[in-house]
N, C-alpha and C positions, 0 to 999 in steps of 0.2 A: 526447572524443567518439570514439566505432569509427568505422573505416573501412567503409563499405558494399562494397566492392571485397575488402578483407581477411575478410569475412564469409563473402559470398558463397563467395573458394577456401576458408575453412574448412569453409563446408559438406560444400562438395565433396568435401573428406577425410572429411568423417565419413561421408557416404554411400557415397564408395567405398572407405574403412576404411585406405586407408596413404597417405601422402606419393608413396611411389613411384609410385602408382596414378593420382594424380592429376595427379603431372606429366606422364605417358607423354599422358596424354587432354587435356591443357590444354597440349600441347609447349611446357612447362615445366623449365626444371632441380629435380633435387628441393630441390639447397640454396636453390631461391628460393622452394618454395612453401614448406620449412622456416622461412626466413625471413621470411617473409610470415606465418604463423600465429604465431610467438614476440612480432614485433612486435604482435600483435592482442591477444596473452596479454598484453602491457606492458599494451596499454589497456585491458583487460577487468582489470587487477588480481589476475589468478587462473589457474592451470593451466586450459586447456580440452584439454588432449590428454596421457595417459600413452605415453607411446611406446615402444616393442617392439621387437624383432626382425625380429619379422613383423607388422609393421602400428601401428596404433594403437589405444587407448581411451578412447572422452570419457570425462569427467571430467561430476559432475553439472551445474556450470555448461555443458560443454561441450554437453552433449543440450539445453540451455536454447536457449545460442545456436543451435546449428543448427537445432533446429525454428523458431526467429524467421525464423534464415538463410531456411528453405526459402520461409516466410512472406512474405518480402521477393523471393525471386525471382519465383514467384510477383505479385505485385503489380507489380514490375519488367516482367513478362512482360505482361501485362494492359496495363500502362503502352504500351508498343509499341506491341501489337496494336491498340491504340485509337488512337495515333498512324496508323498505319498505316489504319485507317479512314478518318480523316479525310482523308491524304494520297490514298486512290485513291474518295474519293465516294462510299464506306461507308455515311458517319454524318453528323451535323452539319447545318449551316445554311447557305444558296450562297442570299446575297443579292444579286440582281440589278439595278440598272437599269435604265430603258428610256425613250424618249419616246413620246408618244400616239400616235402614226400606226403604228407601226412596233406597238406596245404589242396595237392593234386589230387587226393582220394575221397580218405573222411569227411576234408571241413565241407565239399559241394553241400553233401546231405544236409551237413549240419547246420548249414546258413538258411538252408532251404526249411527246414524244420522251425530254428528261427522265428525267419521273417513268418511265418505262419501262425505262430504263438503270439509272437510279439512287431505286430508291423508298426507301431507307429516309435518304435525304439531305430535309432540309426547304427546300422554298424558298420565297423572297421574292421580290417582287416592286416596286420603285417605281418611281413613271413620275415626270418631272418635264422641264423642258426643257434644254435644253445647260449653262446656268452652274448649274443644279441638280443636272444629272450630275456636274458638274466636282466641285463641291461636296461631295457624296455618298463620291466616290470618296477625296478628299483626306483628310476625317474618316473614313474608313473605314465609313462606315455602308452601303452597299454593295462587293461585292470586284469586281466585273465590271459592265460596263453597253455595251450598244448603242447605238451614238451613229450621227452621220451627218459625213461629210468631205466636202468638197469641193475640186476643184482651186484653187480660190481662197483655202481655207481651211484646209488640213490640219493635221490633229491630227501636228502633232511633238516627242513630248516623251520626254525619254530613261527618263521614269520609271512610261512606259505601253507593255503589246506593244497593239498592234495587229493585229486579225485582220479581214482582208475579210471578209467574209458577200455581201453582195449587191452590184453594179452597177446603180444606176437610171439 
């Protein structure tokens, strides 16, 4: 199988045409991007670079892989960005719990606050009572929920943060 990593620097060479070139921009040694591309030749079974004096030349396999190359980064690149989405409440789905009382009062504001911050995030909503929250959270069918504590009762568990909202 090719290495995705060894692809990727061969692209690299082939778009900015020498070895040299590429290590200067990837602070690289050239003998390691040298050998990083020879290795890829072993796997690819075939020359993908004629090499020069001044620089290099793919080889027709070599213009193959690199447009793949570029194809993959590309997609790699995409890959991120949509990580990256989701990471800052971009994209996706923020399924919330709640209980009835609190369900009727606070959460209107707070969806509404929300969806204002973040509209192209989808959210959910389910209400249910404390061992339903509990429940919820454990199977992961909601990621967050609004619960209520009391001094006599506190929520302490090392595998929950905890955030105040309100004081009754």
């Amino acid at each position: 199988m090719l290495d995705v990593r060894r692809i990727l620097l061969f692209t690299e060479v082939a778009r900015r045409g020498s070895v040299t070139a590429t290590a200067r921009a990837l602070n690289y040694t050239p003998s390691a991007v040298s050998q990083q591309v020879s290795r890829l030749e072993t796997e690819a079974g075939q020359p993908l670079l004629e090499r020069h004096a001044r620089g290099v030349t793919l080889t027709d396999a070599g213009r193959a892989l690199a447009a793949r190359g570029e194809r993959i980064q590309r997609e790699l690149t995409a890959a991120e960005n949509e990580l990256a989405d989701f990471a800052g409440l971009r994209a996706g789905t923020l399924r919330v719990g709640t209980f009835p009382t609190v369900g009727a009062s606070l959460l209107p504001r707070a969806v509404i606050a929300f969806r204002r911050t973040h509209p192209e995030v989808r959210l959910t909503v389910r209400s249910a009572r404390i061992a339903g929250l509990w429940a919820m959270l454990e199977n992961r069918e909601i990621e967050m929920s609004l619960m209520w504590d009391y001094d006599w009762n506190r929520i302490d568990r090392e595998d929950i943060v905890v955030t105040s909202l309100v004081d009754d």
